[in-house]
N, C-alpha and C positions, 0 to 999 in steps of 0.2 A: 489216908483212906478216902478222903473227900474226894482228892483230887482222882484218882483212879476212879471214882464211883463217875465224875463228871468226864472222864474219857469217856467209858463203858456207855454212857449214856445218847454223848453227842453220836458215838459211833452206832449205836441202836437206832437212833433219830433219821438219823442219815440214809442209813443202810436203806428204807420206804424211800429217799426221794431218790438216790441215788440208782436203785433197781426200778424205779416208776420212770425215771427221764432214761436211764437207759433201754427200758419197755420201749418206750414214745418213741426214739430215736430209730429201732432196730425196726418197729414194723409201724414206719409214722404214716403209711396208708391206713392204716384200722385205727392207730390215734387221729386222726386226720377225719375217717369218717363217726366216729363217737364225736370229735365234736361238732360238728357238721350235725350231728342229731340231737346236739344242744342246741342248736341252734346260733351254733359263734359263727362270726365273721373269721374269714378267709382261713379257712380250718387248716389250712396246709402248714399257713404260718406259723397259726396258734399249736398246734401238732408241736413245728420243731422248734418254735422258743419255749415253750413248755418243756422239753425235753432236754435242752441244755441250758435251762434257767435251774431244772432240779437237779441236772449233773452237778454243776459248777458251785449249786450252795450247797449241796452234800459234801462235796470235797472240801470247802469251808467249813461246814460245821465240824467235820471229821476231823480237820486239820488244828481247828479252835484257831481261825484266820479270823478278826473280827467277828468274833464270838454272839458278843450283844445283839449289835445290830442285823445280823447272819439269821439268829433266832426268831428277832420279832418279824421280819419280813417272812423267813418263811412262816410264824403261827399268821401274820395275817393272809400268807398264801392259801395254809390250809382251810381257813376261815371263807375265806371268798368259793374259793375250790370245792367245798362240798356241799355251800351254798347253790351253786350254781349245779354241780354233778349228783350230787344226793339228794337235799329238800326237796318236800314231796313229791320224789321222782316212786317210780313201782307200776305196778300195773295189778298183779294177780296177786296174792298174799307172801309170798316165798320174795319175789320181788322188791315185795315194799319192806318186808323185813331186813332183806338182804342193803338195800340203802340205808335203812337207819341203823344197821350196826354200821356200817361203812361212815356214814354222819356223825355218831357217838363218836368213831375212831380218832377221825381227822380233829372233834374235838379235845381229844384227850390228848392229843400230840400237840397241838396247837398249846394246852397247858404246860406239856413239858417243855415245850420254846419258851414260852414266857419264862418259865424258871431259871432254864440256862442263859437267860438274858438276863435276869436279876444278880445271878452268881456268878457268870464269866465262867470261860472256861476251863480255869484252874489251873495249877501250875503245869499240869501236862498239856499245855495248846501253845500254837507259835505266840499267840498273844501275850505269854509268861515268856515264852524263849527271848523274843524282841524286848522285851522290858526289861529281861534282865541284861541283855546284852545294851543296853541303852538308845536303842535304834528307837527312829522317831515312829511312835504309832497313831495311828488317827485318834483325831479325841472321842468317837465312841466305842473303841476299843479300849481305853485304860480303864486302869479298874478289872479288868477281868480276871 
């Protein structure tokens, strides 16, 4: 039951970066210029390695590929991410509300990274398939 609940989970997880970097990708002029009105450097870039930095660890997390370290990279992603995109961002009331749930969010997913980093993927992720099958895994992948 654990291990099903830890699919269910990465795959929930995932599902936000994986539809966020595929957002990014498909119309990375408007990603491109949101961050350009954060004020980042060379926004075009930041656009599309943002967008296949979320594809590629969503497919990881999804996949429970290096599980552990999958996780804490992206909760310190989300951590910096709505630093930067949410904190006291707003303007009119509707607005600043609208970022601080959008802030609460990122940190609550940010907690469910850290969890799935404490617990490992569970038997259902390649990290259990590889280990059983004896393939060499990174070392912050065992244990998962």
């Amino acid at each position: 039951m654990i291990d099903a609940g830890l699919l269910v989970a990465r795959a929930m997880i995932a599902l936000m970066f994986l539809s966020s970097g595929y957002g990014a990708l498909v119309n990375v002029t408007g990603t491109s210029a949101y961050f350009e009105g954060l004020g980042m450097p060379v926004p075009m870039l930041v656009a599309i390695g943002t967008g296949l930095f979320e594809v590629a660890m969503g497919a990881l997390l999804v996949a429970g590929y290096l599980t552990r370290p999958v996780s804490l990279v992206l909760a310190a992603f989300c951590l910096f991410a709505t630093y930067i995109g949410h904190y006291g961002q707003g303007g009119d009331t509707a607005a600043a509300f609208m970022h601080q749930q959008m802030l609460l969010k990122d940190i609550a997913v940010a907690g469910g990274l850290i969890a799935l980093a404490l617990l490992g993927g569970g038997r259902l992720s390649v990290d259990q398939v590889m280990a059983r099958r004896g393939a060499p895994t990174p070392p912050a992948a065992q244990n998962a």
